[in-house]
C-alpha positions in Angstrom: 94.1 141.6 143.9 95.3 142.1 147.4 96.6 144.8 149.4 98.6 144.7 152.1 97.9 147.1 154.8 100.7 149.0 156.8 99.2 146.8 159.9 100.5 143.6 158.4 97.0 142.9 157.5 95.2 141.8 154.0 92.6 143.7 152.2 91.4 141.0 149.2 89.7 142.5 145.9 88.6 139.3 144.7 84.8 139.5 143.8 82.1 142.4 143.7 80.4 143.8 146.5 82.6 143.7 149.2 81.5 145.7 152.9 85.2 147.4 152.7 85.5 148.4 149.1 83.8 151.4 147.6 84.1 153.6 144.4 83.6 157.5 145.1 82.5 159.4 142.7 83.6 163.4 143.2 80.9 165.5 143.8 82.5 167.8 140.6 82.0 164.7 138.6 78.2 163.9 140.0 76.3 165.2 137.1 78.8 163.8 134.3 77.7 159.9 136.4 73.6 160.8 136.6 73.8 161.9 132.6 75.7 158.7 131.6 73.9 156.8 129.5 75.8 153.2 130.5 75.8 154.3 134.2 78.8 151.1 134.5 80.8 153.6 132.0 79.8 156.4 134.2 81.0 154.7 137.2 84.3 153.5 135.5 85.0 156.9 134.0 84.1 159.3 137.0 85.5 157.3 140.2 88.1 155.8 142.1 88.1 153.2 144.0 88.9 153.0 148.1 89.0 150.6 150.6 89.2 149.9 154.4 91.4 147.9 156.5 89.2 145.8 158.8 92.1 145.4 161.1 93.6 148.6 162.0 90.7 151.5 160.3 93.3 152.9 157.4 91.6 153.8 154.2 93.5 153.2 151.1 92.4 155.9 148.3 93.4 155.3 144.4 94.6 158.6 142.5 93.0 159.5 139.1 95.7 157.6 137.5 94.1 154.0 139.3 98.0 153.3 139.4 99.2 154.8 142.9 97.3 154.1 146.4 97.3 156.3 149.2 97.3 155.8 152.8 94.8 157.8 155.3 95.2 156.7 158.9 92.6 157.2 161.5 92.8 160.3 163.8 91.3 158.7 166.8 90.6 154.8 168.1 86.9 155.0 168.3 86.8 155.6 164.2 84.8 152.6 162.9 86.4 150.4 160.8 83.2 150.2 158.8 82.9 153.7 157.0 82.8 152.1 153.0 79.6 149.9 154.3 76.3 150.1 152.9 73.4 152.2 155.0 71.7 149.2 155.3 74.0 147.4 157.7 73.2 143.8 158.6 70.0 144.2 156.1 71.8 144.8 153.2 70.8 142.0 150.5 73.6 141.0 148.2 74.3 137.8 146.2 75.2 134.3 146.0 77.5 133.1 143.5 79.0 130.0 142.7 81.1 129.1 139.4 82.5 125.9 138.2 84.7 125.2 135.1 86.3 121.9 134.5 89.7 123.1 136.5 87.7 123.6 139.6 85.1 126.6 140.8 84.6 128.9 143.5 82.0 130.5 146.1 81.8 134.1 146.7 79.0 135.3 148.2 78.6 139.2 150.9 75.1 139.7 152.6 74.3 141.7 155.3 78.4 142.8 157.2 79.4 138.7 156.0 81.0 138.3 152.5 83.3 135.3 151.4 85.3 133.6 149.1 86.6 129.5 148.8 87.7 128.1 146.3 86.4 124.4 145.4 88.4 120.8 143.6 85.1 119.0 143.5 82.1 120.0 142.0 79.4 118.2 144.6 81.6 120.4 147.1 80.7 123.8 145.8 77.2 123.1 145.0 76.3 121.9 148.5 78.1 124.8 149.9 76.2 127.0 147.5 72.9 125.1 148.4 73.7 125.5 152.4 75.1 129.5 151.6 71.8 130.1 149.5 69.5 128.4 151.7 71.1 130.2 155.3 70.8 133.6 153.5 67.7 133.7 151.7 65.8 132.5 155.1 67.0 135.8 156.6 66.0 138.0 153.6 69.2 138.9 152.2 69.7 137.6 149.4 69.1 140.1 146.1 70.6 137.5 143.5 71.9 134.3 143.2 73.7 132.5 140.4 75.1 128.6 140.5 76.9 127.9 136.9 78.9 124.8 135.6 80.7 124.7 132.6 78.7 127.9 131.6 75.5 126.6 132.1 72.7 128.4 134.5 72.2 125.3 137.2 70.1 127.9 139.6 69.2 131.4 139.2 67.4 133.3 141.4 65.1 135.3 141.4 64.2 132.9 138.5 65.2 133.9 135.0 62.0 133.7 132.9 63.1 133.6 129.2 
């Protein structure tokens, strides 16, 4: 999914974990999420989902309904444009991934304020972009998984999957 902000600019929901998405959970609705048994179910059921134009600062709120987005435009220039971020900033360790199926794969990887998303024709392309991703990121710590898969086979996992 994309959205396109009033600025002209694009605001892509096209993997997880990305430094200007969040879901907000209502503080009513905090206890109902903390008692969930399948906190995913809890997350699904008591949020909404918002996001942050990187260009301009406007947040974009969902309603309850997850069908109508509404538009909240900064007061003042100096708001950061980085509000739905994690605490940890640049530290922040996220995740590697890159998928291939016979039609062609893709690379989507966020760590630290970087995230990204290609798409890849050729198979040795994506894995040595994976390998160089993988390799760049894990030597600066931030890196908490990473998943390389062709044709639904595992080719690297890590942290290593111990069966």
């Amino acid at each position: 999914m994309k959205i396109t902000c009033r600025c002209g600019a694009v605001i892509p929901d096209n993997t997880d974990y990305l430094p200007w998405k969040a879901d907000v959970i209502p503080s009513q609705d905090l206890s109902d999420f903390f008692d969930a048994e399948d906190r995913v179910d809890g997350l699904v059921d008591n949020s909404t989902t918002a996001y942050q134009c990187e260009s301009c600062g406007r947040l974009y709120l969902e309603d309850q309904s997850r069908r109508t987005m509404h538009c909240f435009v900064p007061e003042d220039a100096d708001t950061p444009y980085d509000v739905l971020r994690s605490v940890h900033g640049e530290a922040w360790r996220g995740l590697v991934h890159g998928i291939w199926r016979q039609d062609g794969g893709y690379l989507s990887w966020s760590a630290g304020v970087e995230s990204s998303f290609e798409e890849y024709t050729s198979w040795e392309a994506l894995h040595r972009a994976y390998d160089d991703v993988f390799a760049r990121l894990r030597q600066r710590d931030l890196v908490r998984n990473a998943l390389l898969r062709r044709d639904g086979e595992d080719v690297h996992t890590w942290p290593a999957i111990t069966r």
